[in-house]
C-alpha positions as CSV (number, residue, x, y, z in Angstrom):
1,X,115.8,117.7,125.3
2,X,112.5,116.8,123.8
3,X,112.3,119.3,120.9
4,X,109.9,118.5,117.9
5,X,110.8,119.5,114.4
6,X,107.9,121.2,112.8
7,X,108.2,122.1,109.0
8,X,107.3,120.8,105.5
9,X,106.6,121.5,101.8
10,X,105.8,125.1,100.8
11,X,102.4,125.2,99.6
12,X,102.7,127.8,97.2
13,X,105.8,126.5,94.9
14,X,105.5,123.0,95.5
15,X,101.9,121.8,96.0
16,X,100.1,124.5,94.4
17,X,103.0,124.9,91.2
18,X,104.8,121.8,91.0
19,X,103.8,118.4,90.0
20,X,103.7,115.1,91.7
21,X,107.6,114.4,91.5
22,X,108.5,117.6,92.8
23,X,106.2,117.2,95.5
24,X,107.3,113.5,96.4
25,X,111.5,115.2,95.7
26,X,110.2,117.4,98.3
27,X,108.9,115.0,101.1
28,X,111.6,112.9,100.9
29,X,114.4,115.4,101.0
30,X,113.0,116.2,104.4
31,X,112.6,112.7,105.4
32,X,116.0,111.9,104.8
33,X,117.1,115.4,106.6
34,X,115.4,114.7,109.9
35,X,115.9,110.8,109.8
36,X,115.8,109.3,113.8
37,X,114.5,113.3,115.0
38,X,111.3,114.0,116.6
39,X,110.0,115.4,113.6
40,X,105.8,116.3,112.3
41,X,105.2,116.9,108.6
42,X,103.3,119.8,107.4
43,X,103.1,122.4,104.4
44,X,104.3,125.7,104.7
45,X,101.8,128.0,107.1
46,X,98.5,126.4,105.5
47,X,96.3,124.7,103.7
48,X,94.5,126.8,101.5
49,X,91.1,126.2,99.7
50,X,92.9,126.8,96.1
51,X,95.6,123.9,96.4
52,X,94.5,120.6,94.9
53,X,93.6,117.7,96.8
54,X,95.2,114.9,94.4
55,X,98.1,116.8,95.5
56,X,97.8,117.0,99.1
57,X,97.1,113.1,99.0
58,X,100.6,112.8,97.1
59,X,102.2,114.6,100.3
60,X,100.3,112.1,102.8
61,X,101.3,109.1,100.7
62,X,104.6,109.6,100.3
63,X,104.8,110.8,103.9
64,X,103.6,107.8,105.4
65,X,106.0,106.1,102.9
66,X,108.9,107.5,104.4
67,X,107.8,106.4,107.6
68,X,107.2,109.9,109.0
């Protein structure tokens, strides 16, 4: 089976509402769900121009934190 996981943060509630800790709450949950699997990090269905950037670089931080 060579099935890839696809999935991450919503980008609305979390990046675009929440703060940082939610954010890195977030990223690790999913880390810790889909430990050892095939598995590519992403927000919800896109990036778009209104989210911040300080907090997208909190997602790609603390994702390659966890190693993902």
């Amino acid at each position: 089976m060579n099935d890839i996981i696809y999935t991450g943060v919503d980008s609305f509630t979390t990046i675009f509402l929440g703060n940082e800790e939610r954010i890195r709450d977030d990223v690790n949950s999913f880390a810790d769900a889909f430990k050892g699997m095939p598995y590519i990090m992403s927000c919800s269905c896109s990036v778009e121009s209104f989210l911040p950037m300080d907090k997208m670089k909190v997602i790609v931080d603390c994702t390659r934190k966890c190693g993902l």
